[in-house]
Each structure stands twice: as C-alpha cells, then as structure tokens.
C-alpha positions as CSV (number, residue, x, y, z in Angstrom):
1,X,136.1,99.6,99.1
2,X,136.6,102.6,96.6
3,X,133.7,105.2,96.6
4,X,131.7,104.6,93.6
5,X,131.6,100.7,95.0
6,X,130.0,102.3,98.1
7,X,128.1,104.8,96.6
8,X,126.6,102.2,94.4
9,X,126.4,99.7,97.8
10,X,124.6,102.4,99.3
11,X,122.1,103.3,96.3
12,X,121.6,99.4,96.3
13,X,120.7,99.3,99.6
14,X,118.0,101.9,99.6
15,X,116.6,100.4,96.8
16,X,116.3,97.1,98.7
17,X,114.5,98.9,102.2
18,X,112.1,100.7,99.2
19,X,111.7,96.9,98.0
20,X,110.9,95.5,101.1
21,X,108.7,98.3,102.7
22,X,106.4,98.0,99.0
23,X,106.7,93.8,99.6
24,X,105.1,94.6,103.1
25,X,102.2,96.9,102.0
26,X,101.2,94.5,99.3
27,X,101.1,91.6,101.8
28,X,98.7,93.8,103.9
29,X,96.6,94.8,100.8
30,X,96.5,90.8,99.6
31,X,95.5,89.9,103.4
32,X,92.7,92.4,103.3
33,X,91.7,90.9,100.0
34,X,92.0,87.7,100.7
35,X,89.3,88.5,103.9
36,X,86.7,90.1,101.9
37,X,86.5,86.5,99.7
38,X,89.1,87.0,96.7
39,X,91.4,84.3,97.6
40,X,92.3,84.3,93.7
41,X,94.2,87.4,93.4
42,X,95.4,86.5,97.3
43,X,97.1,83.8,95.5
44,X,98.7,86.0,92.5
45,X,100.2,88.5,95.2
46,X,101.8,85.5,96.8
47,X,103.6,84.1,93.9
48,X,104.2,88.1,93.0
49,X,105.8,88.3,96.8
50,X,107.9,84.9,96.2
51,X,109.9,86.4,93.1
52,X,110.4,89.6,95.6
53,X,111.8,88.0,98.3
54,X,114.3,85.9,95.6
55,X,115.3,88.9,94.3
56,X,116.0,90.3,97.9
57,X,118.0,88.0,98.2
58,X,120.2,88.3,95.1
59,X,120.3,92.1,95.8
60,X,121.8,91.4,99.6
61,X,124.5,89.2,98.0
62,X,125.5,91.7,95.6
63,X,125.5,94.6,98.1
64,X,127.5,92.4,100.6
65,X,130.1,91.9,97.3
66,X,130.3,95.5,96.8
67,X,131.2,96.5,100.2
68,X,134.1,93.5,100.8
C-alpha cells in the first residue's frame, strides 16, 4: 500500500470511529426520548440510525480496499 492509500485509509477510518461514536449518542438521546412518550421521533432516529450503519458498512469495505 503506497502512502497517500494509507493516509486516506487512515483519514477514513477516523471518520468512521467519529461516525459510530455520533450513531451511539443519538441512540442514547432517541432511547431517552422514546421514555419520556415521543415514540414518533424514536422512530425517525431509527430509520436515521439504519442509513448510518449501511453506510458503515460501505466505508469498512472501502477502507479494507485501500489498505490491500
């Protein structure tokens, strides 16, 4: 792997723990929600938190390319 492919793995990947640690928090905030009775915008956070974890996944894939 050359260096920009691993400086741009890298960069990806820190973007991806930022991802996942902001995925996390908003789960906690839409649980807390959900408990004080606003099951509506529960369910919003939970279609939000789908389309993150798809594009975690498209993000792994393409780090995993950059570093073979």
């Amino acid at each position: 792997m050359d260096k920009k492919a691993a400086t741009t793995a890298d960069t990806m990947e820190l973007l991806l723990l930022n991802q996942t640690a902001i995925r996390t928090a908003l789960e906690e905030l839409s649980l807390w929600v959900s408990q004080r009775g606003s099951t509506h915008i529960h369910e919003n956070v939970l279609v939000a938190l789908t389309t993150l974890d798809t594009h975690a996944e498209a993000i792994s894939i393409g780090i995993e390319r950059l570093r073979s």
